[in-house]
C-alpha positions in Angstrom: -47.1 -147.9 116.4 -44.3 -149.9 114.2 -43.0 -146.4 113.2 -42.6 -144.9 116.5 -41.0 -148.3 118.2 -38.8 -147.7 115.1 -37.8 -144.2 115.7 -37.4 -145.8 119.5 -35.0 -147.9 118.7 -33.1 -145.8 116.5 -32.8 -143.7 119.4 -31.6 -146.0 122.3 -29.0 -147.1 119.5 -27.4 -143.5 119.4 -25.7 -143.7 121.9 -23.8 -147.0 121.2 -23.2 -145.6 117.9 -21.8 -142.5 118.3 -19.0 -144.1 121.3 -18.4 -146.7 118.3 -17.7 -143.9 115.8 -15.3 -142.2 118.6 -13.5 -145.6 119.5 -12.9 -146.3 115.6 -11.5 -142.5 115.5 -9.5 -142.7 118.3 -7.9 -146.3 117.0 -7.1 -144.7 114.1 -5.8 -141.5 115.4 -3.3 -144.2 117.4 0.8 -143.6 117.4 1.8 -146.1 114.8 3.3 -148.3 116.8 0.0 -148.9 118.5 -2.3 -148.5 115.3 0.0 -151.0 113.6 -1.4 -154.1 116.2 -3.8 -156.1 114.1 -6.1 -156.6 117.2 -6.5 -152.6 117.8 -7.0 -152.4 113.6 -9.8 -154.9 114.3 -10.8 -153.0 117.4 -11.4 -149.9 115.0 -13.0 -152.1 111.6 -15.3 -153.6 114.4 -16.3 -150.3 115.8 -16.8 -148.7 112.3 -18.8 -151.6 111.0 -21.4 -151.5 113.9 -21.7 -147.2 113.7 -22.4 -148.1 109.6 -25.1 -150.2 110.4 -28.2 -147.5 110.6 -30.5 -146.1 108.3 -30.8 -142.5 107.8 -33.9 -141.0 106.0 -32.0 -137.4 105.4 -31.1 -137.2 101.4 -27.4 -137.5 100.1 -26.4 -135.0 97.6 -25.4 -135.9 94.0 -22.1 -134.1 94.7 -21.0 -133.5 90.9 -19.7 -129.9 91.0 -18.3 -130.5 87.4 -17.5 -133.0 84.9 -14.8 -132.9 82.2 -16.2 -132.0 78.3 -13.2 -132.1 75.4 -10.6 -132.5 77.7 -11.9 -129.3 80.6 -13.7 -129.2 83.3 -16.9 -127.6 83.0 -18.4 -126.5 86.5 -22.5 -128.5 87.1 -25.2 -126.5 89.0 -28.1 -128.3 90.2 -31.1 -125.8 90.0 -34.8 -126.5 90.8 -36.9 -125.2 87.3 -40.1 -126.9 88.2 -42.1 -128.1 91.9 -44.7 -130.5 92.6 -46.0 -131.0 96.2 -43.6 -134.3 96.1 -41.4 -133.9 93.4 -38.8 -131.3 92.2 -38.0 -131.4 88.8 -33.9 -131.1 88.6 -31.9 -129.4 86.4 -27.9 -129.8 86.2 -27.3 -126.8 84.1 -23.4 -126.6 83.2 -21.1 -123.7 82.6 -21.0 -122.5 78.6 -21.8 -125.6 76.7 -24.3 -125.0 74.0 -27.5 -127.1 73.2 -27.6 -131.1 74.0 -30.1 -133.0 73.8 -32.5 -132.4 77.3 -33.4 -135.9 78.8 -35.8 -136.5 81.5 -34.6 -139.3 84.0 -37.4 -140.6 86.0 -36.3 -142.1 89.4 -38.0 -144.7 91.0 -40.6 -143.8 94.2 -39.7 -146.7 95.5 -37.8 -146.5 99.4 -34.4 -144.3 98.2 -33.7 -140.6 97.4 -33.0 -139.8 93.5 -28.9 -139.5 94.3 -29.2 -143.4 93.8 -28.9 -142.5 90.1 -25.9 -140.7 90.8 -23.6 -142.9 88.2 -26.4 -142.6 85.6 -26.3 -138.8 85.7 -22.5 -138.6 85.7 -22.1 -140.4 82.4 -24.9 -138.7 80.8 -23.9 -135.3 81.9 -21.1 -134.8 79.3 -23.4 -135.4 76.1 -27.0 -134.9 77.6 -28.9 -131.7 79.2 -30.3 -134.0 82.3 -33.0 -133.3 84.6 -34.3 -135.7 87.5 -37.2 -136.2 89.0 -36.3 -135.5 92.6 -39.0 -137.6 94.9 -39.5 -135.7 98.0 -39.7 -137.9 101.3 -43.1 -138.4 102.3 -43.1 -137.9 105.7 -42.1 -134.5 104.9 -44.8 -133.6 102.9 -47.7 -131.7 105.2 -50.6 -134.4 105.2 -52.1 -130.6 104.1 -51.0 -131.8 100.4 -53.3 -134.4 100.1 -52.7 -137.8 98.8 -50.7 -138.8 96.0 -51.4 -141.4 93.7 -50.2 -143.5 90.6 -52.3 -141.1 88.6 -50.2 -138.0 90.2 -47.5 -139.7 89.5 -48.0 -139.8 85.8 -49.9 -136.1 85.8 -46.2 -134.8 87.6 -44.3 -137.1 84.7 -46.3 -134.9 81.8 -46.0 -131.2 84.0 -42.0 -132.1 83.6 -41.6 -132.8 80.0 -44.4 -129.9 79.1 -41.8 -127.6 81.4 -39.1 -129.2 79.6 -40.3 -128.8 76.3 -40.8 -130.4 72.8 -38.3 -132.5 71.8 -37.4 -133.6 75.3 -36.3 -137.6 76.1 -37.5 -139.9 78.9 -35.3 -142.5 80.2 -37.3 -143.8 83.2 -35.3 -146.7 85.8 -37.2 -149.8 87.4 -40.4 -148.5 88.9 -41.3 -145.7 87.4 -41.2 -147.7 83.6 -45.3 -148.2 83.5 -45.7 -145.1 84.7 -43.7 -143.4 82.1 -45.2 -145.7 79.4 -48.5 -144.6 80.5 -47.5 -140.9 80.7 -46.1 -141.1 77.2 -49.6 -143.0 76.1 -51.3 -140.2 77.6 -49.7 -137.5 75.7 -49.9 -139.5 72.6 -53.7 -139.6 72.8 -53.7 -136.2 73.2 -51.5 -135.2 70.7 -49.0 -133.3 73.3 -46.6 -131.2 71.6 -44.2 -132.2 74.4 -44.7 -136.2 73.9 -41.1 -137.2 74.5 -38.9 -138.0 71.0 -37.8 -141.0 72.3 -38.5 -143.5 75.7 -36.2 -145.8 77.3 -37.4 -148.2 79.9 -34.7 -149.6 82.2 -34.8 -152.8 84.4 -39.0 -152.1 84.1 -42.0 -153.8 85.8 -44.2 -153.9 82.5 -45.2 -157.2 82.3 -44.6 -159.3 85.9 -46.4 -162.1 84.7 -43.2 -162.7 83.1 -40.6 -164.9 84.7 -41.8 -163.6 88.2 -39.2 -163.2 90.1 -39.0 -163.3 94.6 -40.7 -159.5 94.5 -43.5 -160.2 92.3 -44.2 -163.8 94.3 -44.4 -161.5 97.5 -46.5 -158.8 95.7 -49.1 -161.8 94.7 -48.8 -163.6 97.9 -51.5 -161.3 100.0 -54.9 -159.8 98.7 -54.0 -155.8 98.8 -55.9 -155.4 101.7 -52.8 -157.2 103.5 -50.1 -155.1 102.7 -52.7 -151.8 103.7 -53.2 -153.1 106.9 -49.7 -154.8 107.5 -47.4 -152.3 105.1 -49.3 -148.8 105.8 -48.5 -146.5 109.2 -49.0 -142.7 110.2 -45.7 -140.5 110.2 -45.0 -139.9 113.9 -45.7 -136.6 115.2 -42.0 -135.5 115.5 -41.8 -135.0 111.6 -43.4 -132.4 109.3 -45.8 -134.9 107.5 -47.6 -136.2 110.8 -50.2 -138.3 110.3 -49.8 -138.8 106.8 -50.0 -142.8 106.1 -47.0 -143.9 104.2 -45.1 -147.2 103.5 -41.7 -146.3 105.4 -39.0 -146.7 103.7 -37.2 -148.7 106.2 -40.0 -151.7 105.9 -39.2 -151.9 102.0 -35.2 -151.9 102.4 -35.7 -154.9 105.2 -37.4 -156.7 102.6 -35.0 -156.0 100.1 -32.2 -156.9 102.2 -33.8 -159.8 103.1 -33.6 -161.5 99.9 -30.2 -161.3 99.7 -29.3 -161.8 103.5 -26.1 -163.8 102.8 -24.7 -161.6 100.1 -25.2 -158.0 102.6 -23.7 -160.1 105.6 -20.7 -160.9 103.0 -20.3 -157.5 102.4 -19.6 -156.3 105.7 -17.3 -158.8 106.4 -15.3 -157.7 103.6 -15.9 -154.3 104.6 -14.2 -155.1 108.1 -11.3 -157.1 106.5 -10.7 -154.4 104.1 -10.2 -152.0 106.6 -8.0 -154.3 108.7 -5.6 -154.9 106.0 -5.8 -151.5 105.2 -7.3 -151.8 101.3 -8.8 -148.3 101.7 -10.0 -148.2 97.9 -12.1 -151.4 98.5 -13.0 -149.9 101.9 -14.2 -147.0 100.5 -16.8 -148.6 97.5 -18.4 -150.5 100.4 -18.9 -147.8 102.4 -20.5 -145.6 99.6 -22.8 -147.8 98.4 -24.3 -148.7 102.0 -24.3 -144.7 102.5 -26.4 -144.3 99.9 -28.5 -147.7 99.8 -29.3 -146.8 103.6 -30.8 -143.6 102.7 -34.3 -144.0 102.9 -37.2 -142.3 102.3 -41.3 -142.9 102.9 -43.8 -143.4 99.6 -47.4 -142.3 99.8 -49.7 -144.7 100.8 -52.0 -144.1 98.2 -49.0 -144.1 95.2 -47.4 -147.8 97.0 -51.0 -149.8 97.2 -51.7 -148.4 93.5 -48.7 -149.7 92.4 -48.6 -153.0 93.9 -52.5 -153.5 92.9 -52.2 -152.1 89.2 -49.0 -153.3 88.3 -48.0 -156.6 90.0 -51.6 -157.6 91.4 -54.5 -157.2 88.4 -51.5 -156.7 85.8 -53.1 -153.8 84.3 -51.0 -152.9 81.4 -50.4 -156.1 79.1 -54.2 -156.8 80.0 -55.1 -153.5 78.4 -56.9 -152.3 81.7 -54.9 -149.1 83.0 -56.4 -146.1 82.8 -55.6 -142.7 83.8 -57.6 -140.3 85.8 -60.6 -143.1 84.8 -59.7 -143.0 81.3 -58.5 -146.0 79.3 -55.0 -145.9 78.0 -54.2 -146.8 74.5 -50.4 -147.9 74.1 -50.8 -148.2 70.6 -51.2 -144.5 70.0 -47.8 -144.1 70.7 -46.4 -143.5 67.1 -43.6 -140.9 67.4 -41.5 -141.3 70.2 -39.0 -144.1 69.7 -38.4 -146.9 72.0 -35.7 -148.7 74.0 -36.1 -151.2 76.3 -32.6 -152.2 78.5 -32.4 -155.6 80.7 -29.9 -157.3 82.8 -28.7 -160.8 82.7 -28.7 -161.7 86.4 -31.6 -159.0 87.1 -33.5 -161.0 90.2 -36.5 -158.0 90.4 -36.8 -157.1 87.1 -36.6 -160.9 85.1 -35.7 -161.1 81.3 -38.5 -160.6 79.6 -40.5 -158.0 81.9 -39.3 -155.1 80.2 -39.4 -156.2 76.5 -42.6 -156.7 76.7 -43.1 -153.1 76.1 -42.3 -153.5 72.4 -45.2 -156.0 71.6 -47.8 -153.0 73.6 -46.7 -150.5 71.5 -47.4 -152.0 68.3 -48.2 -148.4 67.3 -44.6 -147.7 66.6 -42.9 -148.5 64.0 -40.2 -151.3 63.9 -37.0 -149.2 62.9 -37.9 -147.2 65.9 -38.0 -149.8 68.2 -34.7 -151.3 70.2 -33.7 -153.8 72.8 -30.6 -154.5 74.8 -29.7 -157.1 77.2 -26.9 -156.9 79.1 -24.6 -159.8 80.3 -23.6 -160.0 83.6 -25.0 -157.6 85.5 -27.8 -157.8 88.0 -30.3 -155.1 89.2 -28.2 -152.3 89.4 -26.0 -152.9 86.8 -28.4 -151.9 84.7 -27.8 -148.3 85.5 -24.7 -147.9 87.5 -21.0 -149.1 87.1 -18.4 -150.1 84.8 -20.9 -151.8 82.2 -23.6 -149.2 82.0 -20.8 -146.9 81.5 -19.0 -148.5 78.7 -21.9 -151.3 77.3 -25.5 -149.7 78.0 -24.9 -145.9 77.8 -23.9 -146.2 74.1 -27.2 -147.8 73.0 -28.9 -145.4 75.4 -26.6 -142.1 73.7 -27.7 -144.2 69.9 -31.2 -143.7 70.5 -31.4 -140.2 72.0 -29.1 -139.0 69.3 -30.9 -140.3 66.5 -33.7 -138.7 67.6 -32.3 -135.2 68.3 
């Protein structure tokens, strides 16, 4: 029922949207002497704000047609080498460079589409051979499919890098860092030739008992059986994945959004005066971001109450209790692929500590292998995106993968 009342609402709001998108056009399209009254300028930011205030579940694109090598620009295809019924494993294969090291980067399932990581990808590109996992929306899977789960998850995490090869590198992001650990612990145990060289964890739920932050308070607040019954709905009938139970992607950004309120409410009020004063640079950075942070998308039922139960309910791996397809997991047979473990100052879902933790599990590998980074100043995000993962983080990132290549 919520889903469809949401899907009704979207559509009432249409209308009002799209006569908001013409008014802002038309102000804008204004003889000057018109345009240039402050009230019509607010007429249009006003107009503009409103029509950027929806949620879209359809998938932005990466949009990297090339990046600049030596001094040219070399032209980026993105190519599907490997599918999953949720996942595509992408590959952005440039024009005539030789052999780089090939990196895995495992984006979160966790309520927005892989192009999230866009920054990540464009300063890797230039030294790295990347491939991304590229989550499929779940209500566009046929419930045909079957369910997918934490375990399918992991199993899709090990198809990649066997695709990929030996020799390959993981960098996973948030989410997805148990998951990888527990992939990597898998392969380990089983003496994969594809066990990845080396494994960094980013901004990484591996041990929430840690400085819990406002997401692993709400994740504890409610027996699982809670968030099935309040969290979990069937995709409407309109969409390809009908009937399939899912935790939409629009419930997870409202309570994202709703931690920080005040500071989203700030931001369109600076989107509106920028646009009124006619900063279109600024304008335009506010406007990408909520593009792409109001892309959502749907996670499997079965992969969200997994998650939220294994990970930030019974704690599974610092207790030593994870398993995989029933079987225990050993963290300390990981002895060959090196590890770094990144964290941000002001990181208010992923506290200090959370991710480090991951060094003290894998007591299997051998010190001068091991590394950590915090960075200052940066939250969340800024772990993986902007101007200090570009100039601060990737280095220690390019370090390890290099010394391992």
């Amino acid at each position: 029922m919520l889903y469809n009342a949401f899907d009704a609402a979207g559509d009432l709001l249409s209308w009002p949207r799209s006569f908001a998108e013409a008014g802002s056009a038309a102000a804008r399209r204004a003889h000057p002497q018109i345009s240039d009254s402050e009230i019509l300028r607010s007429f249009a930011a006003s107009c503009e704000v409103f029509s950027r205030l929806r949620l879209t579940h359809t998938r932005p694109d990466f949009g990297i047609p090339g990046i600049e090598i030596d001094g040219r620009e070399v032209a980026v295809t993105e190519e599907i080498v490997h599918r999953t019924a949720f996942c595509n494993l992408l590959h952005f294969a440039k024009d005539g460079i030789g052999a780089q090291p090939r990196v895995l980067i495992v984006a979160p399932m966790s309520g927005h589409f892989a192009t999230l990581l866009r920054d990540t990808v464009k300063t890797m590109l230039p030294e790295n051979d990347v491939f991304v996992t590229d989550w499929r929306n779940a209500r566009d899977v046929p419930s045909a499919r079957g369910a997918f789960g934490f375990d399918d998850y992991v199993h899709d995490l090990i198809a990649f890098l066997d695709a990929m090869g030996p020799g390959s590198h993981m960098l996973a992001i948030c989410q997805p860092c148990v998951a990888a650990l527990v992939a990597t612990a898998v392969m380990a145990q089983e003496n994969h030739p594809a066990q990845p060289a080396s494994l960094t964890l980013m901004a990484g739920p591996v041990d929430t008992r840690i400085n819990p932050t406002e997401v692993n308070r709400m994740a504890t607040g409610k027996p699982i059986e809670w968030f099935e019954r309040n969290m979990i709905h069937p995709v409407p009938s309109r969409y390809e994945g009908a009937g399939r139970r899912v935790y939409p992607g629009f419930l997870q950004l409202t309570a994202f959004m709703s931690m920080n309120a005040q500071r989203h409410v700030k931001a369109f009020a600076e989107l509106h005066r920028h646009i009124v004063e006619g900063e279109d640079e600024k304008a335009d950075a506010i406007r990408r971001f909520y593009e792409e942070y109001f892309a959502v998308c749907d996670l499997p039922a079965e992969f969200f109450l997994e998650t939220v139960n294994r990970i930030f309910q019974e704690f599974r791996l610092p207790l030593g209790t994870m398993t995989f397809r029933s079987e225990p997991i050993d963290l300390r047979a990981i002895r060959r692929t090196a590890l770094l473990t990144v964290e941000g100052e002001r990181d208010d879902i992923c506290a200090i500590g959370q991710t480090v933790a991951a060094h003290d599990l894998c007591s299997g590998i051998r010190q001068y292998l091991k590394n950590h980074h915090v960075q200052t100043g940066v939250g969340h995000y800024g772990v993986f995106s902007g101007r200090r993962w570009h100039t601060q983080i990737y280095p220690r990132v390019r370090e390890m993968i290099y010394g391992r290549s």
